[in-house]
KOLVO-800383 format. One record per residue (C-alpha): residue number from 1; x, y, z. Coordinates in Angstrom, 3 decimals. Layout:
N
<site><num>NUM</num><east>X</east><north>Y</north><up>Z</up></site>
...
# end
This chain:
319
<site><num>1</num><east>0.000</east><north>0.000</north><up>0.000</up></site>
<site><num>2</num><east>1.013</east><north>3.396</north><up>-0.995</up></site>
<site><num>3</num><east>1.278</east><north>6.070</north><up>2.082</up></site>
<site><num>4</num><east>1.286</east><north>9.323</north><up>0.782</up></site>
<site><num>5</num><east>1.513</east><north>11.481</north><up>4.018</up></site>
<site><num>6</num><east>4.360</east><north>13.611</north><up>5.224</up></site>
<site><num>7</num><east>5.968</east><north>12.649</north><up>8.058</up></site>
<site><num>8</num><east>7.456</east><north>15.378</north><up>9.987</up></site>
<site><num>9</num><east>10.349</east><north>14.096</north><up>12.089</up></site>
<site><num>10</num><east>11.977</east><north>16.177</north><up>14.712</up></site>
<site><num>11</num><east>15.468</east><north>15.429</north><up>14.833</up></site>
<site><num>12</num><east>19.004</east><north>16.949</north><up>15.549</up></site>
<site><num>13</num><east>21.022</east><north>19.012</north><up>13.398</up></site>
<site><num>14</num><east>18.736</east><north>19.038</north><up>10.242</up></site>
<site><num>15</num><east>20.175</east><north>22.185</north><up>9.271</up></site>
<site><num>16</num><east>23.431</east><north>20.462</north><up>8.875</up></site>
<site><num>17</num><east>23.310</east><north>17.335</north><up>6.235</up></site>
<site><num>18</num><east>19.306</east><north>16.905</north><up>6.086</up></site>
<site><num>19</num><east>16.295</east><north>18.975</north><up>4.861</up></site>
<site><num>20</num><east>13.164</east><north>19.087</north><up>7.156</up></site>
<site><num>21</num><east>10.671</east><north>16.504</north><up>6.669</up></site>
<site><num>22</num><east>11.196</east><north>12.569</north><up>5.874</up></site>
<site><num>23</num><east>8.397</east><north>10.478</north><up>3.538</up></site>
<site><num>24</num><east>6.780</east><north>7.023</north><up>3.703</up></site>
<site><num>25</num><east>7.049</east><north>5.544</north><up>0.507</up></site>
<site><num>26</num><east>6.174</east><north>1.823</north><up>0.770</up></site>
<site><num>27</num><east>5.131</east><north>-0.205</north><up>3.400</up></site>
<site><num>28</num><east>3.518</east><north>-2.918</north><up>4.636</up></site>
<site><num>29</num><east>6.428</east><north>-4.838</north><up>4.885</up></site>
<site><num>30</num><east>7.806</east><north>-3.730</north><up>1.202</up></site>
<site><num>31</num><east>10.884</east><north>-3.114</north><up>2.115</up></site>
<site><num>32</num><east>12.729</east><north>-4.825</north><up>4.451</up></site>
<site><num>33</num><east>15.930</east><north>-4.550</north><up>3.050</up></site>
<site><num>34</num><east>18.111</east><north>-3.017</north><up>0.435</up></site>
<site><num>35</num><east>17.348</east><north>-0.801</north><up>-1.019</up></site>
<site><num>36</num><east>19.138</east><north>0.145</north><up>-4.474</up></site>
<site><num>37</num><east>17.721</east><north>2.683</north><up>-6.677</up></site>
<site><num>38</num><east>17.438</east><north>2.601</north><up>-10.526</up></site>
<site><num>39</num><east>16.776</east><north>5.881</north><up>-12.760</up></site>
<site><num>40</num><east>13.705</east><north>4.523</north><up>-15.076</up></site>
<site><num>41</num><east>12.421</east><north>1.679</north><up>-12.834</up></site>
<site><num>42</num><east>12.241</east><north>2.763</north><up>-9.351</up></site>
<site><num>43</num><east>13.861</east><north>1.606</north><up>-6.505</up></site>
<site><num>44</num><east>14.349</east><north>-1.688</north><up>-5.438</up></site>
<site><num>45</num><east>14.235</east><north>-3.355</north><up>-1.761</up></site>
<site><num>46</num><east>14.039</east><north>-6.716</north><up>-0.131</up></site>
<site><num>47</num><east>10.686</east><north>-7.515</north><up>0.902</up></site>
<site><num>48</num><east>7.433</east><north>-9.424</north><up>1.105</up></site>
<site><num>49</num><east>9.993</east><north>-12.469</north><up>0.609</up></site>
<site><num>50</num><east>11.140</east><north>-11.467</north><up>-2.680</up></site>
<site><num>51</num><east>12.342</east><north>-8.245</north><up>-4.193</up></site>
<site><num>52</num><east>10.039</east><north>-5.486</north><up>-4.403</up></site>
<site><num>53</num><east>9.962</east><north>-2.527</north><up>-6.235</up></site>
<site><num>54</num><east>8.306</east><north>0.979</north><up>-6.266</up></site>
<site><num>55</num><east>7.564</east><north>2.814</north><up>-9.630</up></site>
<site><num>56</num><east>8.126</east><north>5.810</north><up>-10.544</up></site>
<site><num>57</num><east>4.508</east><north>6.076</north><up>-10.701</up></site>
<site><num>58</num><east>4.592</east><north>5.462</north><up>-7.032</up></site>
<site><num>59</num><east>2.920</east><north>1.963</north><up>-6.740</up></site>
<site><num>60</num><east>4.677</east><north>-1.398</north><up>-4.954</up></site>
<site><num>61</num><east>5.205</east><north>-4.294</north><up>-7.085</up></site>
<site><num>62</num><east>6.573</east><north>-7.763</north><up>-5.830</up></site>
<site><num>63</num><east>9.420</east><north>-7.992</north><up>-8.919</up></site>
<site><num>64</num><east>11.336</east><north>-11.079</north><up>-8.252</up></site>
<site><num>65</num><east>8.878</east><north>-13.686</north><up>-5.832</up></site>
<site><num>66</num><east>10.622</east><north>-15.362</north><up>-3.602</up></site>
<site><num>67</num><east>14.218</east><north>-14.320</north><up>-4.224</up></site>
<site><num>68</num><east>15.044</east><north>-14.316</north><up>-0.389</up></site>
<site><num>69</num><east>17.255</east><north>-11.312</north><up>-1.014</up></site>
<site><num>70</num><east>19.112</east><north>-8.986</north><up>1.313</up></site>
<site><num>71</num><east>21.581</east><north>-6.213</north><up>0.570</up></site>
<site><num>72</num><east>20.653</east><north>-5.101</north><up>-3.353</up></site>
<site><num>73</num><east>23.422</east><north>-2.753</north><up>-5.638</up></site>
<site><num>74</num><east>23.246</east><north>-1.751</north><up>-9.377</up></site>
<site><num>75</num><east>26.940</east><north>-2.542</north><up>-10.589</up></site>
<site><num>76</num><east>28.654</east><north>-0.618</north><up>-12.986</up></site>
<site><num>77</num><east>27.382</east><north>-2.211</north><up>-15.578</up></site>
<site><num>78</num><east>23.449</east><north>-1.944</north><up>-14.487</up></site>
<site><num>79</num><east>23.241</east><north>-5.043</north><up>-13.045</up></site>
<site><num>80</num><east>21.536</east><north>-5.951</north><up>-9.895</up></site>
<site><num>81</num><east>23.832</east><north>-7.311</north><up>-7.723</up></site>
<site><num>82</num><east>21.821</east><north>-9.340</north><up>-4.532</up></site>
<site><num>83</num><east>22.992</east><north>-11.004</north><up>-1.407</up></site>
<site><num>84</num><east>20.714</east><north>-14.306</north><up>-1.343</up></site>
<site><num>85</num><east>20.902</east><north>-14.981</north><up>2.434</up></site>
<site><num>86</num><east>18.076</east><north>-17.544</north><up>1.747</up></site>
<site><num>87</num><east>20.417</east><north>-19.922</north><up>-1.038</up></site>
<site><num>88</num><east>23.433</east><north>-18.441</north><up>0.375</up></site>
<site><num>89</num><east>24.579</east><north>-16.923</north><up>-2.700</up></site>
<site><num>90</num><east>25.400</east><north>-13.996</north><up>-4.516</up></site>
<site><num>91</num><east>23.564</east><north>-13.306</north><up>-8.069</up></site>
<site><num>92</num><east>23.869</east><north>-10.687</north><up>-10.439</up></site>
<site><num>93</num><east>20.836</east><north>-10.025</north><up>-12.686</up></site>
<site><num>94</num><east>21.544</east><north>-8.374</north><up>-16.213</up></site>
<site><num>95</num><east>19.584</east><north>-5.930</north><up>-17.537</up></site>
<site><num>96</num><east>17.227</east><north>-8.382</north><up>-19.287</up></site>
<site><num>97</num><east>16.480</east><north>-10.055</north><up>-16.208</up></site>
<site><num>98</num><east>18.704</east><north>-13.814</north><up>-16.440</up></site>
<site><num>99</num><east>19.932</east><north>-14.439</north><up>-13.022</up></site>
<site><num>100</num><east>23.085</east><north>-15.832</north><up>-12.617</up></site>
<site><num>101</num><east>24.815</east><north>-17.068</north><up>-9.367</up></site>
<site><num>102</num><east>28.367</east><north>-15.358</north><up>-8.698</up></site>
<site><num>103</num><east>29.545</east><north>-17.526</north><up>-5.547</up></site>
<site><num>104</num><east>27.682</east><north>-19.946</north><up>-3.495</up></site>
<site><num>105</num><east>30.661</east><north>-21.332</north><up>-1.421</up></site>
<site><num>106</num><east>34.223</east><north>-20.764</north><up>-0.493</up></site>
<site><num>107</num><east>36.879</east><north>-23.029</north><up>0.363</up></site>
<site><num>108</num><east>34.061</east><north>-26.284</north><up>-0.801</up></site>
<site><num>109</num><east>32.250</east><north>-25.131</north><up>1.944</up></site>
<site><num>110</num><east>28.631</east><north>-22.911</north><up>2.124</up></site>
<site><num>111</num><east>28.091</east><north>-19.555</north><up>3.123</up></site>
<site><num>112</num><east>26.839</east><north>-18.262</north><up>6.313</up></site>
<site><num>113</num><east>24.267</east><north>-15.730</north><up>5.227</up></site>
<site><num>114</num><east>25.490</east><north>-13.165</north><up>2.686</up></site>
<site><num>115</num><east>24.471</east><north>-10.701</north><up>3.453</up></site>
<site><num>116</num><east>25.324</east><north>-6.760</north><up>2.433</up></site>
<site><num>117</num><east>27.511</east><north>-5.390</north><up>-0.616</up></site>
<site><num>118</num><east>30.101</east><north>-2.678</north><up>-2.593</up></site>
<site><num>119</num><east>31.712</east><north>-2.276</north><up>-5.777</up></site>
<site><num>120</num><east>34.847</east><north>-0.513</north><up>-6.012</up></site>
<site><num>121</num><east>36.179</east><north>1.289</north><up>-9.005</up></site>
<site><num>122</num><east>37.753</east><north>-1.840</north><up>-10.560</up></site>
<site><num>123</num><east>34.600</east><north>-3.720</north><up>-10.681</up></site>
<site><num>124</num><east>35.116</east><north>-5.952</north><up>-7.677</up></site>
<site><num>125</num><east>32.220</east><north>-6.901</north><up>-5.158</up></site>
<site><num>126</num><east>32.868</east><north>-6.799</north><up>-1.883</up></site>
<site><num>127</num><east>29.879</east><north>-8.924</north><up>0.493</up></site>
<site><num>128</num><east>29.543</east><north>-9.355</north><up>4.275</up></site>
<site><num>129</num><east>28.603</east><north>-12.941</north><up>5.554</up></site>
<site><num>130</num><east>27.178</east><north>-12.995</north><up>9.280</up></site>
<site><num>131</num><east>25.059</east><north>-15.238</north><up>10.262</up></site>
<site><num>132</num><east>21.808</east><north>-14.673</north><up>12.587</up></site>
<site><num>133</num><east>19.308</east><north>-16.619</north><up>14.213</up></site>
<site><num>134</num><east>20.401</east><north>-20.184</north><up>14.502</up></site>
<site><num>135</num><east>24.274</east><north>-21.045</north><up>14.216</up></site>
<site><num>136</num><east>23.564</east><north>-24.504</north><up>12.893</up></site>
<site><num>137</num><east>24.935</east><north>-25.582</north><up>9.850</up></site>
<site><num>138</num><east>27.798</east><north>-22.646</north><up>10.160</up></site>
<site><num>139</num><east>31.151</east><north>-23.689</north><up>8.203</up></site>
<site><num>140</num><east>33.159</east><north>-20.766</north><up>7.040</up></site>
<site><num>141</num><east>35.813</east><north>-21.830</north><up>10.024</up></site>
<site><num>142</num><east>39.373</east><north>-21.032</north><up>10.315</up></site>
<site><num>143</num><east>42.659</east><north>-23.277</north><up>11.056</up></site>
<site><num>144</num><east>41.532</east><north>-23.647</north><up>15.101</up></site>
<site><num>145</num><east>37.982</east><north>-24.471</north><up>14.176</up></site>
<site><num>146</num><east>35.768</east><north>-21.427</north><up>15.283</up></site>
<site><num>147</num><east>33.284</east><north>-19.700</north><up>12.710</up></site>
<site><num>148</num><east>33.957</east><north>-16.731</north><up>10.547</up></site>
<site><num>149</num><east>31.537</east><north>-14.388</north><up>9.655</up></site>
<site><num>150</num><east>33.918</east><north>-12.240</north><up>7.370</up></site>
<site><num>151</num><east>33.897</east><north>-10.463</north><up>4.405</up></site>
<site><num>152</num><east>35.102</east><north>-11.766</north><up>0.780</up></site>
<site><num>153</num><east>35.939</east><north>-10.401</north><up>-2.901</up></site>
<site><num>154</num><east>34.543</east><north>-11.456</north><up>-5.890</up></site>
<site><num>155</num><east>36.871</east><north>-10.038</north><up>-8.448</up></site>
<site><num>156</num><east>36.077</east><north>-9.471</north><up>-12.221</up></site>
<site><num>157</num><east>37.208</east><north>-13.148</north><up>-13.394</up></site>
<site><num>158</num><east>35.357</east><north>-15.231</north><up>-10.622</up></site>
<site><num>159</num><east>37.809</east><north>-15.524</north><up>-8.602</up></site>
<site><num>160</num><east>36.855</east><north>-15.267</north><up>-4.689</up></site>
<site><num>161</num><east>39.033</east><north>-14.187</north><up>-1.704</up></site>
<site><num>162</num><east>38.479</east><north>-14.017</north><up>1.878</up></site>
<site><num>163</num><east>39.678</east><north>-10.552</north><up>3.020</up></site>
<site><num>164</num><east>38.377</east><north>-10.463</north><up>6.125</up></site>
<site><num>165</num><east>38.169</east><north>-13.214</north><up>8.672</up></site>
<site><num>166</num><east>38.076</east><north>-12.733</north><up>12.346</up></site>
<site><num>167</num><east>39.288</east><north>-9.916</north><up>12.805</up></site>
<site><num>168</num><east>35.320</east><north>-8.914</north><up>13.187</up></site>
<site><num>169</num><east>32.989</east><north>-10.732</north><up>15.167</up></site>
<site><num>170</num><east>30.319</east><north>-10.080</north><up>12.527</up></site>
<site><num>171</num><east>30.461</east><north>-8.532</north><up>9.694</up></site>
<site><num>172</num><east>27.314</east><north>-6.585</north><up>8.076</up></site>
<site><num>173</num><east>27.345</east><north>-3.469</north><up>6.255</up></site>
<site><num>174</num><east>30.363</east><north>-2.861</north><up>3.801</up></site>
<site><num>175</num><east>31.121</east><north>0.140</north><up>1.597</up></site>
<site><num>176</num><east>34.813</east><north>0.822</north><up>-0.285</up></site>
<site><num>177</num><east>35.229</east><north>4.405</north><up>-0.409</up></site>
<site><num>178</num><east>35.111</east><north>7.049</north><up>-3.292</up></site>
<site><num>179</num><east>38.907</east><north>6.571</north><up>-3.723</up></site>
<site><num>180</num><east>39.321</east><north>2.830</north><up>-3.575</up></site>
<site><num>181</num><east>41.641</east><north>2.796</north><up>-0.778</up></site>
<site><num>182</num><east>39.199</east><north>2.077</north><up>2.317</up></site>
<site><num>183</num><east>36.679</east><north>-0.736</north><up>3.035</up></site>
<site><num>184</num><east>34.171</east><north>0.383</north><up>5.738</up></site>
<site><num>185</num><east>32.799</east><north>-2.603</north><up>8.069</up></site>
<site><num>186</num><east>29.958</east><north>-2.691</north><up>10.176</up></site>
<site><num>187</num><east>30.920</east><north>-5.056</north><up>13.066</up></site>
<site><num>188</num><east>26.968</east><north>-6.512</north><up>13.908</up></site>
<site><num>189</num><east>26.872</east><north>-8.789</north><up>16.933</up></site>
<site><num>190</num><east>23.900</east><north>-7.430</north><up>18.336</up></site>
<site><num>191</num><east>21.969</east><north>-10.872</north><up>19.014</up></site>
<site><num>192</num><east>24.855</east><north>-11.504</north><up>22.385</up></site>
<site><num>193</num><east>25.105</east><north>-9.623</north><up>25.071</up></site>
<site><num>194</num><east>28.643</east><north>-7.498</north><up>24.932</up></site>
<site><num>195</num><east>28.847</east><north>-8.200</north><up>21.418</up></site>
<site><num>196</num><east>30.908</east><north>-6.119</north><up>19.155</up></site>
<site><num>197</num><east>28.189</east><north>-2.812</north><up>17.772</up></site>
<site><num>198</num><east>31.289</east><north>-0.875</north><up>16.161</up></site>
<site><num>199</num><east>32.267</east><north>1.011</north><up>12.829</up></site>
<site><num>200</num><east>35.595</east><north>0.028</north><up>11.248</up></site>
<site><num>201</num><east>37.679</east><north>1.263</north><up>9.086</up></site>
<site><num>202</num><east>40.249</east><north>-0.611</north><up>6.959</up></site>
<site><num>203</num><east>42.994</east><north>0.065</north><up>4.183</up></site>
<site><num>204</num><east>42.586</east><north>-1.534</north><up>1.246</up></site>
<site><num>205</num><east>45.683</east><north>-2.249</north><up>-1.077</up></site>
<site><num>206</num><east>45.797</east><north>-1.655</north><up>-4.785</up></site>
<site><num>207</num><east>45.197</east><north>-5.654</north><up>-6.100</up></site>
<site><num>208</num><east>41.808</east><north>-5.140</north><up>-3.684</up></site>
<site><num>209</num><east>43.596</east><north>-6.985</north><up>-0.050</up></site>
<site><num>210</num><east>42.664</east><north>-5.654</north><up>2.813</up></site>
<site><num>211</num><east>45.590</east><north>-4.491</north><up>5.369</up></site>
<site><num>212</num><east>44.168</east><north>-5.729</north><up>8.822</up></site>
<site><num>213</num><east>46.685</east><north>-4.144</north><up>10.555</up></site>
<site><num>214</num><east>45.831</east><north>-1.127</north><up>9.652</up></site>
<site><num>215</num><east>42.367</east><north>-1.207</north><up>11.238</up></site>
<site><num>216</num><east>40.819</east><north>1.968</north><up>12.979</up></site>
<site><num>217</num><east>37.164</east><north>2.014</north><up>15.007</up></site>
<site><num>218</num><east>35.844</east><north>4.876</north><up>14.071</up></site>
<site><num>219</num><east>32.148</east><north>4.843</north><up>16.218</up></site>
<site><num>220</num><east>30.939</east><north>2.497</north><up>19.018</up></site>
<site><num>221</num><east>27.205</east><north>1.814</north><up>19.897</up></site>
<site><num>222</num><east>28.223</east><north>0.291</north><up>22.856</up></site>
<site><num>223</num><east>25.030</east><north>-1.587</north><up>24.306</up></site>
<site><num>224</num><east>22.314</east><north>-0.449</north><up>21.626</up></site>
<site><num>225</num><east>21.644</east><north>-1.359</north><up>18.289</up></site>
<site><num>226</num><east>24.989</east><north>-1.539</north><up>16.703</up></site>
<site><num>227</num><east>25.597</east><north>-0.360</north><up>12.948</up></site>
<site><num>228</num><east>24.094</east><north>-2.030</north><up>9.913</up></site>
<site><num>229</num><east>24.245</east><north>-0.651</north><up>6.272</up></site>
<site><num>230</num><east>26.752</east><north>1.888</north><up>4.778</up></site>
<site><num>231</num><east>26.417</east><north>4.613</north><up>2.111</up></site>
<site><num>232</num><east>28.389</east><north>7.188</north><up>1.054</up></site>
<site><num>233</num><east>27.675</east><north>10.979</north><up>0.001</up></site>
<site><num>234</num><east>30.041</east><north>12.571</north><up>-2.466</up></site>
<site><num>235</num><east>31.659</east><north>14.779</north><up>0.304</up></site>
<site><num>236</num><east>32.963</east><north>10.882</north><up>1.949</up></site>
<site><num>237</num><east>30.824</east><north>11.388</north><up>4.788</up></site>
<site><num>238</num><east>29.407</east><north>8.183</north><up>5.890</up></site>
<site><num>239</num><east>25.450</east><north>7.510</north><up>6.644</up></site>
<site><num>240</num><east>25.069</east><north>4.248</north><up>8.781</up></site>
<site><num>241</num><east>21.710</east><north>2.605</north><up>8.819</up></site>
<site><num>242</num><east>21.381</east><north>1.924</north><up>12.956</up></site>
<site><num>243</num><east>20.040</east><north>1.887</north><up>17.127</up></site>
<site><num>244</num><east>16.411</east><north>1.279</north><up>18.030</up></site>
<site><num>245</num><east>13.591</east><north>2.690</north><up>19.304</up></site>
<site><num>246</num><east>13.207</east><north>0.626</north><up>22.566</up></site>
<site><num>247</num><east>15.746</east><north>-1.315</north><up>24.659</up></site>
<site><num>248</num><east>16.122</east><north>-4.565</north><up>23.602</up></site>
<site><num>249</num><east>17.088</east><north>-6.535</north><up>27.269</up></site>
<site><num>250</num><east>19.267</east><north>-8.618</north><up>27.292</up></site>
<site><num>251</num><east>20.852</east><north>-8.093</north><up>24.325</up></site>
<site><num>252</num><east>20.790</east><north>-3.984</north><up>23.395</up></site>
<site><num>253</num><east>19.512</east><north>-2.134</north><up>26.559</up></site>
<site><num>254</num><east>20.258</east><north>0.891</north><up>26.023</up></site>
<site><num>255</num><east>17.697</east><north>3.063</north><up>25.018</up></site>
<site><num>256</num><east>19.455</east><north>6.392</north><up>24.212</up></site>
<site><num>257</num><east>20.886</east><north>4.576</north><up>20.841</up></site>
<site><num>258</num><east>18.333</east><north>5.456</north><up>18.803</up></site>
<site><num>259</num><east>17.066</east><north>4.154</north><up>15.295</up></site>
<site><num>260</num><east>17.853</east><north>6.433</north><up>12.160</up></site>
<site><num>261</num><east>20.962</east><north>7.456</north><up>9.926</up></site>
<site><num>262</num><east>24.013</east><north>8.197</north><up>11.791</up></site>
<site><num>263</num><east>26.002</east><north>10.264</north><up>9.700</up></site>
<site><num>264</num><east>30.023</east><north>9.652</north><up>10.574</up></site>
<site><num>265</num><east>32.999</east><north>11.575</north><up>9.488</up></site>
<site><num>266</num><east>34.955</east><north>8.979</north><up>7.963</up></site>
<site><num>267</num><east>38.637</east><north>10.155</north><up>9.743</up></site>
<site><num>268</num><east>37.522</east><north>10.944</north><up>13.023</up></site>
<site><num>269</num><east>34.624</east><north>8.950</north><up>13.195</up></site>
<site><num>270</num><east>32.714</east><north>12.108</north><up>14.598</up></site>
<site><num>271</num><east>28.949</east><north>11.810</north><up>14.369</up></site>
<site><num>272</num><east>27.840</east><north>14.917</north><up>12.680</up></site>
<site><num>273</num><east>24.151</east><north>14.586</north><up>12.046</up></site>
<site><num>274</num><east>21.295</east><north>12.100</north><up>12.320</up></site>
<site><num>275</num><east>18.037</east><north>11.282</north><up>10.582</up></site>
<site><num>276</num><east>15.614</east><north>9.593</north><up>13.215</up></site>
<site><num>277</num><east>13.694</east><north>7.199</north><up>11.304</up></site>
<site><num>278</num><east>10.530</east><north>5.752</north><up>13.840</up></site>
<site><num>279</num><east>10.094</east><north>1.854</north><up>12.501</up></site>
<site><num>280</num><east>12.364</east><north>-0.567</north><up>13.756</up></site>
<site><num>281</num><east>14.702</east><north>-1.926</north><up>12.680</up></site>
<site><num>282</num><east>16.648</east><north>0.496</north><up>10.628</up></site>
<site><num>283</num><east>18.407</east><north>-1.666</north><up>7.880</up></site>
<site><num>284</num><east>20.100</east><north>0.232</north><up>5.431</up></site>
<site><num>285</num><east>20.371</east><north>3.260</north><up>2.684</up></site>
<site><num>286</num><east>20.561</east><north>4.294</north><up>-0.536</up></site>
<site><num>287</num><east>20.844</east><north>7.776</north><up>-2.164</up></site>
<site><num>288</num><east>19.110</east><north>8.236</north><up>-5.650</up></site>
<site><num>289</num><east>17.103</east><north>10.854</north><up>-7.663</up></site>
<site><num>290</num><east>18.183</east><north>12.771</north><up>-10.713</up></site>
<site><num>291</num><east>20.188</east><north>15.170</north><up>-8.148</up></site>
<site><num>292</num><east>21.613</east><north>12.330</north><up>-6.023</up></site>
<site><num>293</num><east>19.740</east><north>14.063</north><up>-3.026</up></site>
<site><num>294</num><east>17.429</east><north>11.652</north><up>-2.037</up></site>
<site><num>295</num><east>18.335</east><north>9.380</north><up>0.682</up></site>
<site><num>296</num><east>15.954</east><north>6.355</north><up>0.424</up></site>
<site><num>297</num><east>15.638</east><north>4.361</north><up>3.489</up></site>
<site><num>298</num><east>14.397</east><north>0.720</north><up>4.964</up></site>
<site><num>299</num><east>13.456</east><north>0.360</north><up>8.872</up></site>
<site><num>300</num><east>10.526</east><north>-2.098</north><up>10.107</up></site>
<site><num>301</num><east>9.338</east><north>-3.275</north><up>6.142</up></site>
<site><num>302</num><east>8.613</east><north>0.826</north><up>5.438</up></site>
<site><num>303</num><east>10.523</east><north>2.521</north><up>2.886</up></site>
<site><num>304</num><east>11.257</east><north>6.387</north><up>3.428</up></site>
<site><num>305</num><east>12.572</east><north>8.969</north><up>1.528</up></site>
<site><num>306</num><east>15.020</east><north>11.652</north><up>2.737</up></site>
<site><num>307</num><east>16.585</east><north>15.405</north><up>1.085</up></site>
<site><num>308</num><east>19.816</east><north>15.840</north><up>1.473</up></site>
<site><num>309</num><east>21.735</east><north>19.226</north><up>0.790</up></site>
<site><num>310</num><east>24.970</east><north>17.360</north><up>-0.660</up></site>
<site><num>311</num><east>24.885</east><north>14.803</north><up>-3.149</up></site>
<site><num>312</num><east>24.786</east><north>11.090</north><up>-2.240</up></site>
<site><num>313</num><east>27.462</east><north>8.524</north><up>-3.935</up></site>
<site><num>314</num><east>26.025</east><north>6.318</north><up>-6.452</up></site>
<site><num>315</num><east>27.792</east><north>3.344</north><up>-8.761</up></site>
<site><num>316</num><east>25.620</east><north>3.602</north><up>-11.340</up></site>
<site><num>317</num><east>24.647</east><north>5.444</north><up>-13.412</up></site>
<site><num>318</num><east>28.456</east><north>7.169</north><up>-13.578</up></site>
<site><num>319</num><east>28.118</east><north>10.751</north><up>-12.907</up></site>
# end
């Protein structure tokens, strides 16, 4: 169902990064995850079970039933890139719709969950792979046995590396920077109590490796809802999908962390601004529109739409 009312949202420093006023788009559980927008179709989000998509006309449309999709990305090519936490796969459907599977194991072995995604300017897709809920069936392990929930590379010819292992406790959002020379992880392990809600920053060599010693934290939730999806405005500053509403004992109770956009300076990890967004939980973001100033957003299954005053980052269509 289409909601078509303006919801004004009080929040902090909207003169800052934000204009006033935030709109529903979608919900009814439309949009769940994602979301990834496209310049003639609409934007797309994972929802409903499948991957929905809103119109430019405004109207919700299941497009791909059942596709038990999570973070969604157009590549530089204008393919939909999709983390298939369902399958355990990552896809890439072309422009005429084929879906094709990218990587459905490493090492032999199956995914956790894949689960979130970037491209960087060579063409190679970065993913997350945590896994929540039940840890049955886990076996992305290292030497000594214990479970990795990491982050890998697919480059350009296939060919998938590990880049990331346990040097996170749970990986979830990912984003490379403008320049090519960062990966940004959100560090998820808000289902245990003490669990790692934290922003990291890491340097990323030239053939795509990722330097783990060079590792900075750049923003700590401490005991609330930790971070969750990354974007990217074309000034480098960083808006994190994250926090909640309401404590969640045992696991996130505190309840000053609230859910919206935290936007982060990406060298001092500084929070300079943040959109409160009222439906939990707050999954991820996208920027879109023929300015690049919309800041489309998923939280509880709603889809919202944001202005921003600089552009957002996009990887396609090129600039």
């Amino acid at each position: 169902m289409l909601l078509t009312a303006l919801m004004a949202i009080s929040g902090l420093g909207f003169q800052q990064v934000f204009e006033p006023g935030t709109r529903v788009l979608a919900g009814e559980g439309a949009a769940g995850e994602g979301p990834a927008w496209h310049p003639t179709l609409g934007v797309f989000s994972s929802g409903r079970g499948g991957i929905c998509r809103l119109t430019p006309a405004g109207e919700s449309v299941l497009h791909r039933p059942d596709a038990g999709t999570n973070g969604l990305l157009f590549d530089r090519d204008g393919s939909l890139i999709a983390c298939e936490p369902k399958l355990r796969r990552v896809t890439r459907t072309t422009p005429d719709g084929k879906v094709k599977a990218l990587t459905d194991s490493f090492g032999g072995k199956p995914y956790n969950q894949p689960n979130d995604l970037t491209v960087d300017t060579k063409g190679r897709i970065y993913f997350s792979d945590p896994r929540y809920g039940s840890r049955e069936g886990m076996e992305q392990r290292d030497a000594q046995g214990r479970t990795i929930e990491g982050v890998y590379r697919i480059d350009p010819d296939g060919k998938v590396s590990r880049v990331i292992g346990r040097e996170v406790e749970r990986a979830n959002g990912v984003l490379v920077s403008l320049d090519g020379k960062r990966l940004f992880v959100a560090d998820n392990n808000n289902d245990t109590p003490g669990g790692a809600r934290k922003l990291w920053r890491f340097d990323l060599k030239p053939d795509g490796s990722v330097d783990t010693s060079a590792r900075k934290l750049l923003h700590d939730w401490g005991t609330g809802r930790g971070p969750d999806g990354i974007k990217q405005d074309s000034k480098g500053r960083l808006f994190v999908a994250g926090g909640l509403n309401k404590p969640n004992p045992p696991h996130e109770p505190d309840p000053s962390v609230k859910g919206g956009i935290y936007v982060i300076d990406p060298e001092s990890g500084a929070r300079l601004d943040f959109l409160p967004i009222p439906t939990d939980e707050v999954t991820n973001c996208a920027f879109g529109g023929a300015d690049r100033k919309t800041l489309y957003v998923t939280g509880g299954g709603v889809l919202y739409a944001a202005r921003v005053k600089v552009p957002g980052s996009v990887v396609w269509p090129a600039d």
